[in-house]
C-alpha positions as CSV (number, residue, x, y, z in Angstrom):
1,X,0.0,0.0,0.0
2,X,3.2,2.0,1.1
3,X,4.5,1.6,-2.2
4,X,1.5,2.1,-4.3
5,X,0.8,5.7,-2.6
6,X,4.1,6.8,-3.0
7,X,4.3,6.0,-6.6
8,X,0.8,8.1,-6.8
9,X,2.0,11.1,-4.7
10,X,5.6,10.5,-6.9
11,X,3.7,10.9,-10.5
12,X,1.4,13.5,-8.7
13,X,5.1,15.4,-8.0
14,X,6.0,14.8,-11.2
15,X,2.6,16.1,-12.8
16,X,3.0,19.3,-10.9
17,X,6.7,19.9,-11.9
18,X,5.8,19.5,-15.6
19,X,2.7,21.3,-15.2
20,X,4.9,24.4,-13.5
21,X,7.2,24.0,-16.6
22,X,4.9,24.1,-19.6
23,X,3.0,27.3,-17.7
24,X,6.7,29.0,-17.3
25,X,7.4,28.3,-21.2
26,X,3.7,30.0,-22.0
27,X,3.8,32.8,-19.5
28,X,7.7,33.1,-21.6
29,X,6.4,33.4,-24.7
30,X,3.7,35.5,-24.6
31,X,6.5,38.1,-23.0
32,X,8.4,37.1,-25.9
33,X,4.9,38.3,-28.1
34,X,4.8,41.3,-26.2
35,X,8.2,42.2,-26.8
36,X,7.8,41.6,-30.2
37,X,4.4,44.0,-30.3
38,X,6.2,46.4,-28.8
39,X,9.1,46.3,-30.9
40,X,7.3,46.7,-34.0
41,X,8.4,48.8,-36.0
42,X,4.6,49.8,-36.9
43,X,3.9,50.1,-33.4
44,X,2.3,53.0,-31.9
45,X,5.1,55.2,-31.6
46,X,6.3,54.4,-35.6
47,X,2.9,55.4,-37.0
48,X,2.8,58.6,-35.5
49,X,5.9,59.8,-36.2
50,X,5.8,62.9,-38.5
51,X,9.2,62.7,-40.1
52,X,9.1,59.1,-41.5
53,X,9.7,58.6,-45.1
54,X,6.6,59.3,-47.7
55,X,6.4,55.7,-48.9
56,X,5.2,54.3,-44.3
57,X,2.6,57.5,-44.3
58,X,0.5,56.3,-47.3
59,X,-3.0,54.3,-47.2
60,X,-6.0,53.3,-48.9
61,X,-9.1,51.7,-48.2
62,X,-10.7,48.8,-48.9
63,X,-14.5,47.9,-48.7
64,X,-14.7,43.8,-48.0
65,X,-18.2,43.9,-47.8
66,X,-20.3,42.0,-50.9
67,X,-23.7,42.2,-51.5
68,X,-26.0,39.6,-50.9
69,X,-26.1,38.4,-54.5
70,X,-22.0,37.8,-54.4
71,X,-20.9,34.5,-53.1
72,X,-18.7,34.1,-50.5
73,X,-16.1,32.9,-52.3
74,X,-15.6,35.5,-54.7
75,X,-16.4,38.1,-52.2
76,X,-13.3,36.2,-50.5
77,X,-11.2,36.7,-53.7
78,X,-12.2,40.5,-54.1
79,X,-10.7,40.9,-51.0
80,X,-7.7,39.5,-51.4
81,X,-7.6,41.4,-55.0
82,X,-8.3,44.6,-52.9
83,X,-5.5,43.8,-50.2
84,X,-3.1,43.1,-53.5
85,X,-4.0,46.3,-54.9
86,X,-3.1,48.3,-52.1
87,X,0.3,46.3,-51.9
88,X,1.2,46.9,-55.7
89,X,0.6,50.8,-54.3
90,X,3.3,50.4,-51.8
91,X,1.2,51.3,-49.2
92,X,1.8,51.1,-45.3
93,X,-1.9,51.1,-43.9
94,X,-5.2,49.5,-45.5
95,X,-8.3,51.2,-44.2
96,X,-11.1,48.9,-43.5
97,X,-14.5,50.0,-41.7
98,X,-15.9,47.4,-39.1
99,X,-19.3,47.7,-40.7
100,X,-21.8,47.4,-38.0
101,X,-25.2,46.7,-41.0
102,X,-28.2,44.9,-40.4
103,X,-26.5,42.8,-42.8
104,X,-24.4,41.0,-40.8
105,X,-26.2,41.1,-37.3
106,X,-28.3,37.7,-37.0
107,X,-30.2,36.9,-34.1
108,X,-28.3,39.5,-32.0
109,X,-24.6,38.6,-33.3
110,X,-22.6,40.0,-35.7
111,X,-21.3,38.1,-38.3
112,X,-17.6,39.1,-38.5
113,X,-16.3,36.9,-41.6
114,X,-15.5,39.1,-43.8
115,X,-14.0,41.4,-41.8
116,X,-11.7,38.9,-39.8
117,X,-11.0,37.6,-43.7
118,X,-9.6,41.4,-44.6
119,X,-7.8,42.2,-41.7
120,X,-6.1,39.0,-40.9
121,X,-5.4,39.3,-45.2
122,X,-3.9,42.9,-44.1
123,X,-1.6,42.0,-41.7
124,X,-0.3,38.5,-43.5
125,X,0.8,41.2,-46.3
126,X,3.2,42.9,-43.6
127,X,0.8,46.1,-43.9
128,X,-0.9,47.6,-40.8
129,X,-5.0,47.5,-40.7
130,X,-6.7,51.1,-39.7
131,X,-10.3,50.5,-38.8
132,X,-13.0,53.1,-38.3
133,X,-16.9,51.9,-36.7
134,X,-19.6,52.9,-39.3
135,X,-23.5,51.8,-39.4
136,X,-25.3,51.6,-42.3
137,X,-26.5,54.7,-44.2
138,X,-29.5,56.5,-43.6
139,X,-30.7,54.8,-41.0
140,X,-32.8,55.2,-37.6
141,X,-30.9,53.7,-34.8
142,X,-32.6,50.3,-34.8
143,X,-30.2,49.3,-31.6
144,X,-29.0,50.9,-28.7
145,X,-25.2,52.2,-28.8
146,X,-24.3,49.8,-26.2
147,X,-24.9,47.0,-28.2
148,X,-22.6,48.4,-30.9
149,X,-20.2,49.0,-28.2
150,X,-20.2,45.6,-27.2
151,X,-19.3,44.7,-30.6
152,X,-16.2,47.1,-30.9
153,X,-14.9,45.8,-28.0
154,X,-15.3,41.9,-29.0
155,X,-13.3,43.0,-32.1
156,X,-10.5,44.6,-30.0
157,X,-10.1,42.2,-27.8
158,X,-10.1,39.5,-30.6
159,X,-7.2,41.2,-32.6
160,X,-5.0,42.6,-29.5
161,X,-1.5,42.5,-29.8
162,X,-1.5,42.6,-33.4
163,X,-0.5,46.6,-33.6
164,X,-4.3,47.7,-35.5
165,X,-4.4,51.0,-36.0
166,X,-8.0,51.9,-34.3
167,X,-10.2,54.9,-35.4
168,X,-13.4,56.6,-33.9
169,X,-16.7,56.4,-35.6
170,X,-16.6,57.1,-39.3
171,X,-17.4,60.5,-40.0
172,X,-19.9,60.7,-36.9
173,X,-20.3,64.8,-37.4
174,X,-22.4,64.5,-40.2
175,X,-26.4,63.1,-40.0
176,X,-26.0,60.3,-42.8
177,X,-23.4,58.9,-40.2
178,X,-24.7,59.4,-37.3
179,X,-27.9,57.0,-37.2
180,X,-29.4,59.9,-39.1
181,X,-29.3,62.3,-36.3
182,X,-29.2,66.1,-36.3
183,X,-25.2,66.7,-36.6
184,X,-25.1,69.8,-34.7
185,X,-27.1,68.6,-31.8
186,X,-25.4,69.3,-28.5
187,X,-26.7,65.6,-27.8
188,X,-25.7,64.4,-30.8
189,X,-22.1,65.5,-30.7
190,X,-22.2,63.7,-26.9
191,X,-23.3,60.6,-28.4
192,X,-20.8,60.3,-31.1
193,X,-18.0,61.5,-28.6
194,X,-19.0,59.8,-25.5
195,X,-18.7,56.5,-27.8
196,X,-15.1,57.3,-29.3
197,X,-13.9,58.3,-26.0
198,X,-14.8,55.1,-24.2
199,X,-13.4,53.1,-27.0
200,X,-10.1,54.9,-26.8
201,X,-10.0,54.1,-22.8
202,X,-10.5,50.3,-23.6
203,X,-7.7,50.3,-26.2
204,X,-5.6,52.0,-23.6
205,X,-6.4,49.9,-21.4
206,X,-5.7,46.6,-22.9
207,X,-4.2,46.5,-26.0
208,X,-0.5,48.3,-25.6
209,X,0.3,47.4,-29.5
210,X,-2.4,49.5,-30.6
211,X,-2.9,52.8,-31.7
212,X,-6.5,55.4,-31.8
213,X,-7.2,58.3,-34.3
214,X,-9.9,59.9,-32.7
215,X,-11.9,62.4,-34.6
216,X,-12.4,60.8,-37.8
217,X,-13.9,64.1,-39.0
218,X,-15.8,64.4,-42.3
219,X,-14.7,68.1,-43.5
220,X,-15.5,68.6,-47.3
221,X,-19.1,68.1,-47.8
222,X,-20.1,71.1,-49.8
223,X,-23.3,72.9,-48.0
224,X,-20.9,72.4,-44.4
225,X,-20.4,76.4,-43.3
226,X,-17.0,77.6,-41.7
227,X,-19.6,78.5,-38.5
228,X,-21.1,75.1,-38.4
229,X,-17.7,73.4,-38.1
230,X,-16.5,75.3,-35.5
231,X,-19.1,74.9,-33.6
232,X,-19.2,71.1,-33.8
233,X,-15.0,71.5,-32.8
234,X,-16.4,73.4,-29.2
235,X,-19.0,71.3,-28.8
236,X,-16.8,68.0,-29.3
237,X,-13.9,69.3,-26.9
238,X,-16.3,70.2,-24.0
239,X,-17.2,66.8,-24.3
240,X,-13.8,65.6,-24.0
241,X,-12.9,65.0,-27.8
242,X,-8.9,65.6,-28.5
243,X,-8.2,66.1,-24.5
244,X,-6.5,62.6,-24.8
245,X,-5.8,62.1,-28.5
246,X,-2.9,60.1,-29.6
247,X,-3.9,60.9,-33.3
248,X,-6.8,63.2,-35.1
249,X,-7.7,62.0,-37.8
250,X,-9.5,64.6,-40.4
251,X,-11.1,63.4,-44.2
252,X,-10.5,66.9,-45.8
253,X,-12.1,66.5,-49.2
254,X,-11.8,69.2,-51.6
255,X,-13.3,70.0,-54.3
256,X,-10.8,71.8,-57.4
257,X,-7.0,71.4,-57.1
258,X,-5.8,69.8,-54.1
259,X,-3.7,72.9,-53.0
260,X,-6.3,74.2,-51.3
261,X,-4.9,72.4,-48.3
262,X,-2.2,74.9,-47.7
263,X,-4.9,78.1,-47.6
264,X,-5.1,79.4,-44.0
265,X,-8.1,80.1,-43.5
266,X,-12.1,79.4,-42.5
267,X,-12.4,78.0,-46.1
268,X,-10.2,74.8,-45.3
269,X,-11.3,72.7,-42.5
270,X,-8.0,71.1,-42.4
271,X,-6.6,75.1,-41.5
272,X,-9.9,75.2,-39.1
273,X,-9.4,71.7,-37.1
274,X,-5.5,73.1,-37.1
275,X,-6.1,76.4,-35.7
276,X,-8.6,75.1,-33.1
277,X,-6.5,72.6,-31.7
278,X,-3.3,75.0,-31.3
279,X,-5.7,77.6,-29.5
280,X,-6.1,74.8,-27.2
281,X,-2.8,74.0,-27.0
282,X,-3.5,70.4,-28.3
283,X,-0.2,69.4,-30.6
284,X,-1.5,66.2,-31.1
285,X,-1.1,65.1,-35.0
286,X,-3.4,65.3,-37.3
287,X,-4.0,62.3,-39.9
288,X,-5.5,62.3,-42.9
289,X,-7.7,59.0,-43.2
290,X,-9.9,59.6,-46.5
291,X,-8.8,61.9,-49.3
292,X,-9.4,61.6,-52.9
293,X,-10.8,62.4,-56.2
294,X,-13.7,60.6,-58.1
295,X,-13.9,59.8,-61.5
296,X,-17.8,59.3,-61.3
297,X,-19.8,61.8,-60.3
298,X,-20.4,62.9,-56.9
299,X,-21.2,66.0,-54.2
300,X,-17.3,66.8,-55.0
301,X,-18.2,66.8,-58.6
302,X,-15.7,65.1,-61.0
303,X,-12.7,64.3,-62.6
304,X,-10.9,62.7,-65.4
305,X,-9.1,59.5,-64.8
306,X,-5.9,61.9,-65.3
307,X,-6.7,64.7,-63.4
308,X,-6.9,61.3,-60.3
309,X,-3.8,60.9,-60.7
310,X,-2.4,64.2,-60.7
311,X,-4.7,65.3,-57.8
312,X,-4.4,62.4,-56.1
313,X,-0.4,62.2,-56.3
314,X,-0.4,65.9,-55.5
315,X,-2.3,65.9,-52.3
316,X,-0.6,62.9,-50.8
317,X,2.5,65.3,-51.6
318,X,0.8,68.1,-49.6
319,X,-0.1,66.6,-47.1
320,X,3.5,65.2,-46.5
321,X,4.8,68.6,-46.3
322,X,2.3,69.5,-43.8
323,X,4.1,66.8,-41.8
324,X,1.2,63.8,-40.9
325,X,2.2,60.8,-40.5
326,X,-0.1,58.5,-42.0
327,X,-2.0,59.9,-45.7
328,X,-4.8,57.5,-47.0
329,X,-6.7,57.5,-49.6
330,X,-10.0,56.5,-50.6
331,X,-9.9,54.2,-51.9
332,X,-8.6,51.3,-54.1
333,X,-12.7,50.7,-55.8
334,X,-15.4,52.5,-56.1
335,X,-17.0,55.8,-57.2
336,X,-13.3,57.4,-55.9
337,X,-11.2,54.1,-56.5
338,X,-8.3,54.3,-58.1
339,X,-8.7,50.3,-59.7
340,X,-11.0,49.2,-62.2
341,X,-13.5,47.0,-60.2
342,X,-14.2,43.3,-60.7
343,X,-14.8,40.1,-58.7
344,X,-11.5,37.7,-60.5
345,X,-9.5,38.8,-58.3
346,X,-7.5,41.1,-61.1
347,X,-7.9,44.5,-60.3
348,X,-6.9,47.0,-63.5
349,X,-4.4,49.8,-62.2
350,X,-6.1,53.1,-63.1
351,X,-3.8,55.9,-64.1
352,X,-4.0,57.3,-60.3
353,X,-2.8,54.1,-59.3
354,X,-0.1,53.6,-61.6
355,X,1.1,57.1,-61.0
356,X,1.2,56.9,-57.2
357,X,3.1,53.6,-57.3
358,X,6.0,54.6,-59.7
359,X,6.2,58.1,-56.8
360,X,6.5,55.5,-54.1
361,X,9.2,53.2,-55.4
362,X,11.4,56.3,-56.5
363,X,10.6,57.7,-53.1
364,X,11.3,54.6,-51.1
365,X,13.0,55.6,-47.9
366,X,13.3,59.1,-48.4
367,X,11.4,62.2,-46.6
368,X,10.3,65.0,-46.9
369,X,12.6,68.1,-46.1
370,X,11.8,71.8,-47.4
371,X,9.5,73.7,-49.9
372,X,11.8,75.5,-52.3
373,X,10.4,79.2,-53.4
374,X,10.9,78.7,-57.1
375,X,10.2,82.6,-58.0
376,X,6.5,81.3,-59.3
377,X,3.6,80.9,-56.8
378,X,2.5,78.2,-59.6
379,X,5.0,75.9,-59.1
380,X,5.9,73.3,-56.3
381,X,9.3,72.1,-55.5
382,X,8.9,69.4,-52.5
383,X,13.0,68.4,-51.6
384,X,13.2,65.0,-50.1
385,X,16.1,63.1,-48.5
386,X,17.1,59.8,-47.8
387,X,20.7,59.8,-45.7
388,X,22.8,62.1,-48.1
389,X,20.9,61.5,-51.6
390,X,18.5,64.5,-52.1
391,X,15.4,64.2,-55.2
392,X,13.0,66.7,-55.7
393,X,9.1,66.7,-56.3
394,X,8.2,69.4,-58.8
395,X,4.5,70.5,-60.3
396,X,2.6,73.4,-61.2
397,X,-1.6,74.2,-60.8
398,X,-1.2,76.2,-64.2
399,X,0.5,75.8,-67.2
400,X,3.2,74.0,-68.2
401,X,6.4,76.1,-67.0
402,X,10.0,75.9,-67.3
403,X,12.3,77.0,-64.1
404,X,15.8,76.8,-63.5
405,X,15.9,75.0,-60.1
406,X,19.4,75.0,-58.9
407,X,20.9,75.3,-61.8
408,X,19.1,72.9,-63.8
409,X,16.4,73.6,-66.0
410,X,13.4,72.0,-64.8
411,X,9.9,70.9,-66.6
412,X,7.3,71.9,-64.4
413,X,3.8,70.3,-65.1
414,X,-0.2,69.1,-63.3
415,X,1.8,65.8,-62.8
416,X,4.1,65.4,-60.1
417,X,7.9,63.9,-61.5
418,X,10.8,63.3,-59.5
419,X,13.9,63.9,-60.3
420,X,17.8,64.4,-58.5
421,X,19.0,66.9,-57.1
C-alpha cells in the first residue's frame, strides 16, 4: 500500500513539476509576443511619427463587404484582390470599416467573416489595418449604442497584440453617419463623442500594441459652413474629444486642385481643425484618413481619370509637407477608386494608381525636407532626403512652365515627376 501511494503522490510530484514547466514556457512566450508587439516597428510610436519617409505615411481603403447576391467565395477573392491592390501601391496602412449593418447582425450577433478575412489578409501582407466603426447609411438607430459598443470591443479584444491601428466612428459629425441624427445637436455631438472616448480608454487599457485616431472628422461636404464646423470642434472638446488624443484624424475633401490644403483660413477645415487645436494647446497630430478624387460623379463633382492621378499624387504630396504621419486615400474601388472593379480577383491599375506607385518606389525611404520658393507661386518644389541623396518633387496648378531650379532647367507640369537633385 506503502509503495503504491508513493508512486501516486511520486507521479502526482512529477505532474506538478511539468505542469509548473509548460505554464513557465507559455507565461515566456507571450512576454516574448509582447516584446515583439512592442518592438514593431509599426507600433504606436512608428505610425505617428511625422518625419518618417513618404512611402510608411500612405494608405488606402478597402470595402470587403459583398452584397448579398455575391458568393462568399468571390467576395473572398475580391478581397484578397483589394489587399493586392493596395500592396502593388506600396502602401503602409489598408483602411477597412468594421461595418456594424443589419447585414451582418443575425439573431443578436454579428457576423464578423468578412471582416476577420480582410484584416487578418492585411496584416499577413506585412501592412498595418486602420479600422474606423460605421453603421449603415441612412438609417434610424434600430439598436442601442451599447450594443454596438459591445461589438467594438469583441473586435478589440479579438485582434489585441496585433499593432491595429483603431479609429473613432466614421465620420460621426455628419447626419448620414450618425444614425441619421441632427449633426449639430449638442446631444448628438455627446453621443458620437461619448462612444469614441470610451473606446479609446479600452484600447488603452488593454491592448498596448495599438494605436486610436480619434476624430475621424468628415470636412469637405459642400453645404458644411465655416460657423457650423467650428461649432461642432467646441462642442466635441467640452465633451472631452482631442483632451486625450494620440492621433486626429480629419477626411478633408476638396473639391478643385488639391492645393487648397495649404490656404489658412475658415475656407479649409484642415486650417480650421489646425487652428482650433493650437488655441487649445492640443499638438497632437493630425492624420488624414480619407482623401481623394472621383472619376464618377459625386457631391465633389468630377474628374478625369488623369486629373486622379495628378490630384491624387499631388495631395498625398501636400499633405506630406504639412508633416502627418499616415496619408490614406479613398480608396482602391469605387466611385473614388483608383482600380478598375471586378470580382476575378485582377484589379486593372487606373492611371492614379499607376502614378502613385511609380512616386512610391522612386521615393522609397526618403522624406520629406523643405518647400523650395521657385520665384513662381504656380509651381511646387517638395526636396526630399534619404541619408545624403536629395530628389525633388516638382509640379505646377497652371500651365506647363520651365524653371531653373538650382541650376538645372526643370519641366514643371499638373503631374508630379521626381527627379535628382
Amino acid at each position: 500500500m506503502r509503495h503504491k501511494l508513493g508512486a501516486i503522490i511520486g507521479s502526482c510530484m512529477v505532474f506538478i513539476v511539468m505542469l509548473i514547466i509548460g505554464s513557465t514556457f507559455y507565461l515566456n512566450h507571450l512576454r516574448q509576443e509582447d516584446v515583439k508587439h512592442v518592438n514593431n516597428p509599426k507600433s504606436r510610436t512608428f505610425n505617428l511619427k511625422k518625419n518618417k519617409a513618404i512611402s510608411d505615411k500612405l494608405g488606402i481603403m478597402i470595402w470587403p463587404y459583398a452584397d448579398s447576391g455575391v458568393s462568399k467565395q468571390d467576395a473572398m477573392t475580391n478581397i484578397k484582390a483589394q489587399v493586392s491592390a493596395a500592396k502593388r501601391l506600396h502602401a503602409s496602412y489598408v483602411r477597412v470599416p468594421l461595418y456594424l449593418s443589419e447585414d451582418f447582425i443575425h439573431k443578436g450577433r454579428y457576423d464578423d467573416r468578412y471582416f476577420h478575412k480582410a484584416v487578418t489578409t492585411i496584416l499577413k501582407s506585412g501592412m498595418t489595418p486602420i479600422i474606423p466603426f460605421h453603421a449603415d447609411t441612412n438609417v434610424s438607430q434600430k439598436r442601442s449604442i451599447n450594443f454596438y459598443k459591445k461589438i467594438i470591443y469583441y473586435e478589440i479584444h479579438y485582434f489585441s497584440g496585433e499593432g491595429i491601428i483603431w479609429e473613432g466612428w466614421n465620420e460621426a459629425n455628419i447626419q448620414e453617419f450618425w444614425f441619421d441624427k441632427n449633426a449639430f445637436s449638442k446631444t448628438t455631438i455627446a453621443e458620437w463623442v461619448n462612444l469614441n472616448e470610451k473606446v479609446a480608454f479600452y484600447i488603452k487599457k488593454n491592448d498596448e500594441s495599438a494605436t486610436y485616431l480619434s476624430g475621424d472628422l468628415a470636412a469637405g461636404q459642400t453645404g458644411y459652413r465655416p460657423e457650423e464646423f467650428q461649432n461642432q470642434l467646441e462642442d466635441a472638446y467640452s465633451f472631452g474629444l482631442f483632451k486625450k488624443s494620440q492621433a486626429i484624424s480629419i477626411h478633408p475633401y476638396v473639391t478643385g486642385q488639391p492645393e487648397q490644403l495649404l490656404i489658412n483660413d475658415d475656407t479649409n477645415k484642415m486650417a480650421q481643425l489646425r487652428n482650433f487645436l493650437n488655441s487649445k494647446k492640443i499638438s497632437t497630430p493630425i492624420v488624414t484618413t480619407e482623401i481623394g478624387y472621383s472619376t464618377e460623379e459625386t457631391w465633389q463633382g468630377r474628374v478625369t481619370n488623369r486629373q486622379q492621378a495628378d490630384y491624387d499624387a499631388r495631395a498625398i504630396f501636400v499633405l506630406d509637407s504639412m508633416q502627418q504621419p499616415i496619408i490614406s486615400l479613398y480608396s482602391v474601388i469605387g466611385g473614388w477608386g483608383i482600380y478598375d472593379n471586378n470580382l476575378n480577383g485582377a484589379l486593372k491599375m487606373k492611371p492614379a494608381a499607376k502614378l502613385i506607385s511609380v512616386l512610391m518606389r522612386k521615393l522609397k525611404g526618403y522624406k520629406y525636407w523643405q518647400t523650395l520658393n521657385v520665384g513662381n507661386s504656380n509651381c511646387y518644389c517638395l526636396l526630399y532626403k534619404k541619408n545624403n541623396k536629395v530628389k525633388k518633387v516638382v509640379w505646377t496648378v497652371g500651365s506647363d512652365e520651365i524653371l531653373t531650379v538650382h541650376s538645372k532647367v526643370t519641366k514643371f507640369t499638373q503631374r508630379p515627376s521626381i527627379t535628382k537633385w
